[in-house]
N, C-alpha and C positions, 0 to 999 in steps of 0.2 A: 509532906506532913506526916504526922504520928497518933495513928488513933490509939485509944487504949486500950482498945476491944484487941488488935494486932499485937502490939507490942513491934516487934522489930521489924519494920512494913519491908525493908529491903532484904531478908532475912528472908519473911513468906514468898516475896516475889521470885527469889533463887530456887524456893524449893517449886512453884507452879509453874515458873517459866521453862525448869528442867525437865519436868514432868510433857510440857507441850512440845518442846524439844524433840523427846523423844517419838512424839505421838506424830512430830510432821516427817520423822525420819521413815516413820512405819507409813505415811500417804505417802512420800516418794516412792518407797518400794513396790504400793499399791496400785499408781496411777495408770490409767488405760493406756493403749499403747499408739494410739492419734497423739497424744501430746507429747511433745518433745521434754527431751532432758533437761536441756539448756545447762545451769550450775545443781540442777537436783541431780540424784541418783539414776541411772539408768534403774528401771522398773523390769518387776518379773515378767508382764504383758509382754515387754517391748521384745525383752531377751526371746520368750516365747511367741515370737512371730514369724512369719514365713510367706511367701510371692503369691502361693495358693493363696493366704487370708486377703492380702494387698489385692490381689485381683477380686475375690467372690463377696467380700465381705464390706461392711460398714462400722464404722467404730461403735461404741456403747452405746451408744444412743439408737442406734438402726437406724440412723439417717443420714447423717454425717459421709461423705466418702471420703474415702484416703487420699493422698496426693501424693506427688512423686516425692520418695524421701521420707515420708512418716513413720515405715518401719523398718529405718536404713538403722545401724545399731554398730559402735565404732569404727564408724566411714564406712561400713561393710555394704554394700548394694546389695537388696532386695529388689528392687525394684525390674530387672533385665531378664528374670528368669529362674526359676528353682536351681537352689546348688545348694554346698555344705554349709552354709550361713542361716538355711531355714530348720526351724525346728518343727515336729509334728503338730499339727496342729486341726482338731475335730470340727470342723463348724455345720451352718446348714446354710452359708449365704446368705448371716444377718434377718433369719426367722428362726424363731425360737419354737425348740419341739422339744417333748419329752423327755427326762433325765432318766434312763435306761442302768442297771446293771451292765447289759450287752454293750453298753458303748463306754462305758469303763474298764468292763474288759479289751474291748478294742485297743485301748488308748495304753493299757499295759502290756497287749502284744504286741504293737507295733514299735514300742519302747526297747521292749526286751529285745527284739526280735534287729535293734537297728544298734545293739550289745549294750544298751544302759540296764543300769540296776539301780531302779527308784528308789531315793533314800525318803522324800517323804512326799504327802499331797497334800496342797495347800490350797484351801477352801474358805467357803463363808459361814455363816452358823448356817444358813437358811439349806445353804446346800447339804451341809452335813445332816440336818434333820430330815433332808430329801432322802440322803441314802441310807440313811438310818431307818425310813419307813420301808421303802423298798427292802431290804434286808428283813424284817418285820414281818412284811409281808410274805416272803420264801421261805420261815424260819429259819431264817439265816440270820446272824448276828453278829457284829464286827468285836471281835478282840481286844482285850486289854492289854497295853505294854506300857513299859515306865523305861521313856526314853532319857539316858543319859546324854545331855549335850554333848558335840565336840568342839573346839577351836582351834581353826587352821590345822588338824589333822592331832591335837590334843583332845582325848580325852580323857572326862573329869573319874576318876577313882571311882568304883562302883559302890566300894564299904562306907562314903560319903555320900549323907542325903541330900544329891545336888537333881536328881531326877527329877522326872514329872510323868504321870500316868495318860494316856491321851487312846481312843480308838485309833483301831488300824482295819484295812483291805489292805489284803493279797497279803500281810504280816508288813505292811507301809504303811509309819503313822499320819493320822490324818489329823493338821494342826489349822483350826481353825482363826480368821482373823476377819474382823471386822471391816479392814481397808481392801478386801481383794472385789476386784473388778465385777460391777452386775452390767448384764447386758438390761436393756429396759423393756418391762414389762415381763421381766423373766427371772431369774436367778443367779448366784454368784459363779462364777467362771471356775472351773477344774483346772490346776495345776500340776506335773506329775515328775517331781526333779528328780535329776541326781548332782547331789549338792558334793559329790567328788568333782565335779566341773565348773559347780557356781558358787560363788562364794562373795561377800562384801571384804573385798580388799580395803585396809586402813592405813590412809597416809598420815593424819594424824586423829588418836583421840579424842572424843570429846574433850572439848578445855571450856572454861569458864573465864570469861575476863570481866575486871569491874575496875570504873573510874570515875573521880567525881569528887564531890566535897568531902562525903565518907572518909574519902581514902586519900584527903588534905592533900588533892590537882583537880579543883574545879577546870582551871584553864582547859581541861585535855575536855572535856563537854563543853563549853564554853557557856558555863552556868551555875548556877547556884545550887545543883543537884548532883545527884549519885545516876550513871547508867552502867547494867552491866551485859554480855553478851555470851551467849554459850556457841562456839563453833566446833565442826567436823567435819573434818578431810575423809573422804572413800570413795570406792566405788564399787556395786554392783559388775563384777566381773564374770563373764563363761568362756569357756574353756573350748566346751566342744556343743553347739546347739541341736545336732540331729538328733541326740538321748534325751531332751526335753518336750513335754508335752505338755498341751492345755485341750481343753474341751470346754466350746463356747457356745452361745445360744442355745441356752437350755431353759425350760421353766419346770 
């Protein structure tokens, strides 16, 4: 039906449905790294896991334990023992302690130090307001920079206002999001890429399909209405996981 208050009711529903679209593209990416992929995205948790987490640790929840295979990540085993398939990763065995300077520094020398060059850190607001007090409190203050995107190793023309302004540590923007992983009873999880090695590979773009009485082939719904569908083909791909980092159970 057609109220009038809407006007073209399959019209609004394209514009909010694309809008959530994109909002579960951003929970895939976000999801802890206990749940499997299945037809979603592999997640940054999952990428950033490692045999140390699988043995010491418990999923988000701090209760939860792992099982064999949970942070296995394109067929790769984790499970048998630490090798080049784990990435760094800071934890405390599933108790949450203190969110430190000192162990964010840690977490970017061990990165460097294993030859990555972190292009960004990917955090929660709660955490970024963590280290923003801490910084606050050493009068210390994190930096302004107006990050010009890239894609697939393009990027966008600098004299084009296609930037965005965002805080950095160590001169690494720190991009907050709402979907990244909290552990419970504590804070959002530290992420510390180099997104020379990670990337969401695209097999196909987002598309939009719609069919239905609208589009005069009810038959293909098998009804007297309009449905439409937005899909996307990709994947969350890495390259090389020992240059990635995360730092977990923190409050």
């Amino acid at each position: 039906t057609v109220d009038d208050g809407l006007g073209d009711t399959m019209r609004l529903m394209r514009e909010e449905m694309g809008k959530h679209h994109a909002e579960m593209l951003n929970i895939m990416l976000g999801t802890q790294n206990g749940s499997l992929a299945g037809n979603d995205f592999e997640s940054v948790d999952r990428v950033c896991g490692s045999y140390a987490e699988i043995t010491n640790c418990k999923e988000n929840d701090q209760s939860t334990a792992y099982t064999a295979g949970d942070l296995d990540i394109y067929g790769l085993d984790r499970d048998a023992g630490a090798s080049w398939a784990d990435a760094i990763v800071l934890h405390n065995s599933s108790i949450n302690r203190e969110l430190t300077l000192d162990l964010i520094d840690q977490l970017f020398q061990q990165v460097w130090a294993a030859g990555g060059l972190p292009k960004v850190m990917l955090t929660g607001y709660d955490t970024l307001r963590k280290i923003q007090g801490l910084l606050q409190a050493q009068q210390r203050f994190t930096e302004l920079r107006t990050i010009v995107p890239t894609y697939n190793g393009i990027q966008g023309v600098r004299g084009v206002e296609a930037g965005f302004t965002v805080a950095t540590y160590n001169d690494v923007p720190i991009i907050p999001s709402k979907n990244v992983v909290v552990d419970s009873g504590g804070i959002s999880r530290i992420y510390l890429l180099d997104t020379d090695y990670l990337f969401l590979k695209i097999a196909k773009p987002t598309q939009y399909f719609e069919a239905g009485i609208d589009r005069g082939d009810p038959f293909a719904v098998n009804r007297l209405g309009t449905e439409g569908m937005y899909r996307t083909m990709a994947e969350l791909i890495c390259q090389r996981f020992n240059i990635q980092g995360k730092i977990r159970d923190i409050r």
